[in-house]
C-alpha positions, 0 to 999 in steps of 0.5 A: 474281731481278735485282729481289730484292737484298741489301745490307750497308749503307743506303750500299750500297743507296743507291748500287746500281743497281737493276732495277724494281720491286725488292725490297732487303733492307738487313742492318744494320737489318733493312731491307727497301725496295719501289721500284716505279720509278726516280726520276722523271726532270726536265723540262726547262721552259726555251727554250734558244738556242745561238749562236756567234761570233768577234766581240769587243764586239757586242750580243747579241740574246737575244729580240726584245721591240720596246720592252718590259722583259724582266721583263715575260716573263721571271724569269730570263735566263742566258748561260752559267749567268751571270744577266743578266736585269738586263743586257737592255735593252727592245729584249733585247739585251745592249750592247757584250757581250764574245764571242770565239770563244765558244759561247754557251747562252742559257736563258729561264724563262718567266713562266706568263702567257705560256708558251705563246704566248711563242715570238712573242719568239723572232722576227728576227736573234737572237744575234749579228748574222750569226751562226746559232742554234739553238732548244730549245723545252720540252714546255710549250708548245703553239705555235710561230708563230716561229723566228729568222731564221738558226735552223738548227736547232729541238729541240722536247721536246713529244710532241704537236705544237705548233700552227703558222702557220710554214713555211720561207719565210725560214728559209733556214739552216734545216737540221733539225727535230728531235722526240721519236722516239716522235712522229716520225709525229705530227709528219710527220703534222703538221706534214709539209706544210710541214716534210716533209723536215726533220723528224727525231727528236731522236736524231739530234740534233748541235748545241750544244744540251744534248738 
């Protein structure tokens, strides 16, 4: 009976939280409404790197694109919810940036072209220099060759482990690898001769990165 519900007005049923599939009989009107399931949830498509620093008037490293226009990769670059694609010179940094005692979320869209091979981009001393970073890679993409060097910590969404060249040789900050739950023994499966010990499911996640 928790499926089969009654409601006096369409703001009524609007705003109720339903069990699925439900069945809603909405009185004025007459109405009866079948939702065979919830809205279906959004999916994230965006690399996100999350860095701190306590330092004032540095460049920020936000990809590494050795001498390449960031629109070549890149529609959208943001910092903080603040669009500054237009600010990031060929070498992807940002000049002279102001950074005090700030914890800083970067966010990348991704040109198709380049999607699922762009993690080459994500390689070097990123963020600010000397400080750590972490790194969230979205579902979409299906290789992983690189990670910046003072990574500490790598989200990945995609249940199918992503196809890598990595190991931890030079990623000594690296504290942890975090993955989809239901994936956990794929990826220990995996990725687990080079990652062994630090492959963990995303709900253990405690970082700076919106997971």
């Amino acid at each position: 009976m928790n499926n089969l519900k009654k409601f006096e007005t369409e703001a009524d049923y609007s705003a109720a939280t339903l069990n699925y599939p439900a069945v809603s009989w909405v009185v004025s009107g007459d109405t009866v409404h079948f939702d065979k399931s919830g809205a279906t949830p959004s999916v994230n498509d965006k690399i996100m790197m999350a860095f701190s620093s306590d330092r004032t008037g540095n460049d920020i490293i936000l990809v590494n694109l050795g001498s390449t226009e960031p629109t070549t990769y890149f529609t959208s670059i943001t910092l903080n919810d603040a669009e500054v694609l237009s600010l990031v010179d060929s070498s992807g940094a940002l000049q002279n940036y102001s950074v005090a005692n700030t914890d800083y979320l970067a966010k990348y869209d991704v040109k198709e072209a380049f999607y699922n091979s762009v993690s080459d981009k994500f390689t070097g001393d990123l963020g600010v220099n000397g400080g750590t970073v972490e790194l969230l890679i979205p579902s979409q993409i299906t290789q992983i060759d690189y990670m910046p060097t003072k990574i500490t910590k790598l989200v990945i969404e995609a249940t199918t482990p992503p196809t890598t060249s990595m190991g931890t040789s030079g990623y000594e900050d690296l504290q942890g690898i975090y993955v989809p739950d239901a994936a956990l023994s794929t990826y220990q499966a995996t990725w687990g001769s080079n990652f062994g010990s630090y492959i963990h499911p995303i709900s253990e996640y405690q970082g700076n990165l919106p997971v």
